[in-house]
N, C-alpha and C positions, 0 to 999 in steps of 0.2 A: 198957226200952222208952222211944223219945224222947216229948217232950213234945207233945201233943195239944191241938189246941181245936176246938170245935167238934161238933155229935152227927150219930153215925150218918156215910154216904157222904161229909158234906161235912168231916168232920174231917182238920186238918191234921197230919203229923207234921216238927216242926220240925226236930228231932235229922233227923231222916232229910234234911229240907234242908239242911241244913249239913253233913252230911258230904257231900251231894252236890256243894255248893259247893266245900269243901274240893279235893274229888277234882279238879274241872274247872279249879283253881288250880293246883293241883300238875301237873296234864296239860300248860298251859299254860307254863307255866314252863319245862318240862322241853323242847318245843317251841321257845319263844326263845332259849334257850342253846342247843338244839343248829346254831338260825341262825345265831346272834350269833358258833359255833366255823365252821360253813363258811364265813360274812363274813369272819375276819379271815385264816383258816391258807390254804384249797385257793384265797379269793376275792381278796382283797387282796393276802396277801404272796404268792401267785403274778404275779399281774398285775402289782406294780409288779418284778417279777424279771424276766417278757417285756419289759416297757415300758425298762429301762436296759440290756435285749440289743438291744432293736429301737433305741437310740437309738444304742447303739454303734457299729451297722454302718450304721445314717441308712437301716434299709430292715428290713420287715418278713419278706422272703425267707427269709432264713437260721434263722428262728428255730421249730421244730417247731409248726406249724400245732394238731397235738392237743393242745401246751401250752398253747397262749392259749386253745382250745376249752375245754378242762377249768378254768380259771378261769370265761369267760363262764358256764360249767354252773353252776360252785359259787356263783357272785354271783347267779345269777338264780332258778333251782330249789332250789340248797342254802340259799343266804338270804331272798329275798324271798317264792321258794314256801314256804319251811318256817312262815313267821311269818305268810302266809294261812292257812294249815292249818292252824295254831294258833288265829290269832283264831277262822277260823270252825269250828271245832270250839268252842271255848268263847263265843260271839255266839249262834250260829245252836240250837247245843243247848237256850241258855236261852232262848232268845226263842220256839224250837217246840215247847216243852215234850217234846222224843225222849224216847223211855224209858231208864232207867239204863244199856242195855249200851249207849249212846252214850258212856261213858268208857272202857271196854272196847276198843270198837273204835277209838278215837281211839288206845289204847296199841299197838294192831297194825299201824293206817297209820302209827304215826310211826317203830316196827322197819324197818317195807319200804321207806318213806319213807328214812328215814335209811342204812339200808344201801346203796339203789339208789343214792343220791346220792354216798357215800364212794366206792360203787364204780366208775362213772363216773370218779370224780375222780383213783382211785390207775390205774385200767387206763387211763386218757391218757394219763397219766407213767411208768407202768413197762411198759406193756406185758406186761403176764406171762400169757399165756392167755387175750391180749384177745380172739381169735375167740370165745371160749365166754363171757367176762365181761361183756364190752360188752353184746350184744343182752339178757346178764341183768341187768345194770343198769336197761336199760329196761323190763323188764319188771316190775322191781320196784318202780319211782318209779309206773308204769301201776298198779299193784297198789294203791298206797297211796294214791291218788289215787280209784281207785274205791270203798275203804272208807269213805271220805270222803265221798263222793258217794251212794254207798248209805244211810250214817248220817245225813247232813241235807236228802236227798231229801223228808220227807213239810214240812220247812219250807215253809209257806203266807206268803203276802204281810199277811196279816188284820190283824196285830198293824200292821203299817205303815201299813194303812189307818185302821184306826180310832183313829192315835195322830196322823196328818200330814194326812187330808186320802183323796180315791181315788186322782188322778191323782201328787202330791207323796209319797207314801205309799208307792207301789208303785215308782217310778221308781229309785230306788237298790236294789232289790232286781230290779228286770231287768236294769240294769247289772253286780250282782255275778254275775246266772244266763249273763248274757252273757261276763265274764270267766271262770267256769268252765268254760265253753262251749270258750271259746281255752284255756284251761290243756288240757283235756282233747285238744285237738286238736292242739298240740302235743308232747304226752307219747305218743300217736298217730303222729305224722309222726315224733317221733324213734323209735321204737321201730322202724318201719317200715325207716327209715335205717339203723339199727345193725345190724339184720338184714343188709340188703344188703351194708353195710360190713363185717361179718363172715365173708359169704359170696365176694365177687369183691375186696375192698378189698386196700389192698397196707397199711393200716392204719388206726387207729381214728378220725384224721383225716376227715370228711366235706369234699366237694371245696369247693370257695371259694363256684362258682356256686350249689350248694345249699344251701350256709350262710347263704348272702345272704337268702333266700325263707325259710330257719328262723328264721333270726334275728329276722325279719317277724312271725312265729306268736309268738315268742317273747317279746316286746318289746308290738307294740301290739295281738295279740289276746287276750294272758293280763293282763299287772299292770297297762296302762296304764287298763283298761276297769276292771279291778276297783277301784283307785285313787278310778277316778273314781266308782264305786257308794258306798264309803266315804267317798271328800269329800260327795256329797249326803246322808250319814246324820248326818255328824258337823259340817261345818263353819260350816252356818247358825248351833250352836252358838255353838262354839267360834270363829270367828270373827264373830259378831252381823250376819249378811250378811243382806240382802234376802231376801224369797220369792223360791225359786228359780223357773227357769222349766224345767219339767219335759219339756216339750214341745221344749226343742234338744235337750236331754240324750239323748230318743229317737232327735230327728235326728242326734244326732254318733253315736250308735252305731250307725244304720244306716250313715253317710258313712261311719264307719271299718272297718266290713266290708265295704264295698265298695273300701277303701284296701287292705285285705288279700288278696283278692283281684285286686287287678290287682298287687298284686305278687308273686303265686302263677303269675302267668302272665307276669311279666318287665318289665310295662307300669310302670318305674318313676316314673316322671314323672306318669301319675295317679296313681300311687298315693301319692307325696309331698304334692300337691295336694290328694290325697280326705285324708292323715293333718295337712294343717294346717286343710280346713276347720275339720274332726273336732273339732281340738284349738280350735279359735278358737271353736265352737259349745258345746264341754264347758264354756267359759271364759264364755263370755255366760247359759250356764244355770245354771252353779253362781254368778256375781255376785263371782267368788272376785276379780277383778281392781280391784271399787270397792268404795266405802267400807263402813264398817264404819256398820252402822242403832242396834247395841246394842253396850255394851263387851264387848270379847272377853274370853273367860275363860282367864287369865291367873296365874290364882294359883297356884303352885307350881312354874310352868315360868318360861325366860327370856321378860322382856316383848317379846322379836323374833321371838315365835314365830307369830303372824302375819304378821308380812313375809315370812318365810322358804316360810309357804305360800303367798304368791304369787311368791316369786319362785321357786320349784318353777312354778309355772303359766308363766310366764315361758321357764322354760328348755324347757317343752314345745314352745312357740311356735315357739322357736329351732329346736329339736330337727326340728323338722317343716318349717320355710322351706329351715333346710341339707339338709335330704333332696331338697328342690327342685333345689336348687342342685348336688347332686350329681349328679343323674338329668342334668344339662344338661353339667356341668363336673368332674367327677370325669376323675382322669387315674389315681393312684397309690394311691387309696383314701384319701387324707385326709381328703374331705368326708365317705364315707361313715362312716369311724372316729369321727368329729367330731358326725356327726349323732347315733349309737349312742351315743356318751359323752355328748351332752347329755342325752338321753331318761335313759339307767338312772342315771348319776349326779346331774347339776342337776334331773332331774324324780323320778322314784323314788326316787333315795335320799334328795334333801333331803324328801322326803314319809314316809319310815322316819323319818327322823331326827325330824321334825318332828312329827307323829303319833304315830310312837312312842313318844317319850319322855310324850305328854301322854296315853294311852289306857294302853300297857299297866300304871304301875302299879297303876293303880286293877283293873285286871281282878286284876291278882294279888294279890287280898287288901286292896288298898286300902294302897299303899305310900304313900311319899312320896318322887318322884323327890330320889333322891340329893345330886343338885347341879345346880341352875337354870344355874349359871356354867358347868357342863362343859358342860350342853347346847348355851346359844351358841357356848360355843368352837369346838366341834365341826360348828355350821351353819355359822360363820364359815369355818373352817377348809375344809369341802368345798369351800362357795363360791367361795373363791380358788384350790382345786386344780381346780376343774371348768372357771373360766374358763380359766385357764393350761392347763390340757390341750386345751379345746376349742382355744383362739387358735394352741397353738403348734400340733396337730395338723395342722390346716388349710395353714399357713405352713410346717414343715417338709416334710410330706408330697409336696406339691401344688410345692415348691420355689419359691413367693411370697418366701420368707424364711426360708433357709437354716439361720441363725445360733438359729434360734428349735429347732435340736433339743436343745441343754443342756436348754430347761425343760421338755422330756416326763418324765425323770427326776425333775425339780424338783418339776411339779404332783404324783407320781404316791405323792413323800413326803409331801406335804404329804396328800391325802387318806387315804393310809395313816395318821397319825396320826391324825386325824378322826375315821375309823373306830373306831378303837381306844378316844379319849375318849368316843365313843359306846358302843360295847360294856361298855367300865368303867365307867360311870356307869349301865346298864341293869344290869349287873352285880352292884354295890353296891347300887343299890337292892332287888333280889330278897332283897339278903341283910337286908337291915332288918328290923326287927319291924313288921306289919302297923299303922297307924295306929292302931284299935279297941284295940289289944293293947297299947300304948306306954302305963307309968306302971303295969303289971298285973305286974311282977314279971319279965318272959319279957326273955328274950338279944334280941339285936338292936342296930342302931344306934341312934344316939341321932337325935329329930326334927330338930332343929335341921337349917339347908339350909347347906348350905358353902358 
């Protein structure tokens, strides 16, 4: 029997929290590695594989349309959805106090989950009974997504209120109900898609002009929103930023559902416009672009891992002005490539990288990120593939500047390994002995930071 205190109803049994702890560790875990494997295999090294075909031929024509689709899948649902569904299955559990078969069912979305997503990613490239696989695919990423959703439905806002304040309190958790909102309507419109494409499609390929309005759903109505739920929970910390201002925060989520929307109806040009208000409004409410009020907490990560969250806020900017600029001047799709690779790469991923490295060890058991140095390397590192891919895409594509197609291949290395020091460094750390544990006898790395 675990250890107790306390008499009668209000006694605690400790043993029983700490295996429950354990569980939602392990659940966890199992969650990131299986992002951290769609990030580098079906997400990276496909992508920079399209990226030095598409550079070969200086045109993206030639190059099977479901390939580069099936990478965008695995980089956006196989990694960045997998590593939501993780946090909030292990965030939202403890914080709503769910009952136990909330690990249970966390182990069944991440089966449906994880298979929908593989499968997706192998029927793009093989094609092998894609009419009956495809639309099952989606039905299983929908599946796993609604377990999920089922399981930390009864989370109430309470705990935010009476920890932040009513207004400060609540606001990053109508941000994260708003991103799931878009996860959920995206997994929706593609299922929707798959189907058809199943049915009348000459294959698994969805057409350009459709992809264009998903890729919409897929980008600023699911990770960008949720992102931003996550910066107002975590970064006043971790960053020592001002009291936020909670009040744009609601207005940038209304502006960017209403960005969403007109580009559901083709109305590109507001909708670029409505997604850089959006993003200039998240950027005045979260404070994330001035100074710092209190030192940032910094200990165990590299000391630029503040810069790097705003210059993620930075490339969202970008990311949203060149959507303007393409809705005006777009000819061959370079702007719009351009704009796409600033958002998921310069803004989501340096926010993974950046974020990630500083949240999830401590969720799993209280690690000690592996190596401070790998982390910079690896912000550094994106950094410089993201600009180089933005600049040359733009410039080759659009034929500004021709000569600028060598460095698509160039940038496309360089965050390929980025990636990868990031993965290994997330990697290694999982495998260390929990911090509380270290000097107790038990296997693991040694503390000390490389």
């Amino acid at each position: 029997m675990g250890a107790k205190t306390g008499l009668g109803t209000g006694s605690v049994d400790y043993q029983a929290l700490r295996e429950r702890e354990a569980g939602l560790q392990r659940m966890l875990m199992v969650w990131i590695v299986t992002g951290l494997a769609f990030m580098l295999l079906p997400g990276t090294f496909l992508g920079v594989w399209n990226l030095i075909a598409i550079a070969g031929e200086h045109t993206a024509a030639r190059v099977d349309p479901a390939w580069i689709q099936a990478h965008g899948h695995a980089q956006i649902f196989g990694w960045i959805g997998t590593f939501i569904l993780g946090i909030g299955f292990y965030s939202l559990t403890k914080m709503g106090r769910i009952p136990e078969f909330a690990i249970a069912r966390a182990w069944v979305s991440w089966a449906l989950w994880t298979l929908g997503v593989a499968l997706r990613w192998a029927t793009n490239l093989w094609l092998w009974q894609w009419r009956w696989l495809l639309p099952a695919s989606a039905v299983l990423e929908l599946c796993g997504l609604l377990v999920f959703l089922m399981t930390v439905g009864g989370h109430r806002t309470g705990a935010g209120r009476t920890q932040q304040g009513a207004v400060g309190g609540q606001v990053w958790m109508i941000a994260v109900g708003a991103g799931s909102a878009g996860f959920l309507a995206s997994l929706a419109a593609n299922l929707i898609l798959t189907f058809q494409a199943a049915l009348t499609g000459a294959g698994p390929a969805v057409s350009h002009g459709v992809n264009q309005r998903l890729l919409v759903l897929f980008t600023w109505a699911f990770p960008v929103v949720i992102i931003w739920g996550f910066s107002a929970r975590w970064l006043p910390v971790f960053l020592g930023l001002a009291n936020q201002r909670p009040r744009a925060l609601e207005a940038a989520l209304a502006v960017n559902v209403a960005g969403v929307g007109a580009a559901m109806a083709g109305w590109w040009l507001a909708a670029g416009a409505a997604f850089l208000a959006a993003s200039g409004l998240a950027a005045v409410s979260l404070r994330v672009l001035g100074p710092s009020v209190r030192p940032p907490k910094i200990i165990g990560v590299h000391p630029a891992f503040p810069l790097f969250v705003r210059i993620a806020y930075v490339w969202l900017l970008i990311a949203a002005a060149i959507s303007v600029s393409a809705a005006l001047w777009d000819r061959s799709g370079g702007l719009w490539g351009a704009s796409r690779h600033a958002l998921t790469v310069g803004f989501m991923s340096t926010m993974v990288f950046a974020i990630g490295q500083r949240v999830l060890p401590a969720f799993c058991g209280m690690r000690i990120l592996y190596s401070p140095r790998w982390m910079g390397a690896s912000l550094w590192l994106l950094a410089v593939g993201c600009f180089l891919r933005v600049a040359s895409e733009i410039g080759a594509y659009e034929s500004y500047a021709p000569f600028l197609w060598p460095l698509l291949p160039v940038s496309a290395v360089i965050e390929m390994i980025a990636v990868t020091v990031f993965a290994g460094n997330l990697l290694l750390t999982l495998s260390r002995t929990p911090a509380h544990l270290a000097g107790t006898g038990s296997a693991g790395w040694r503390l000390t930071a490389a």
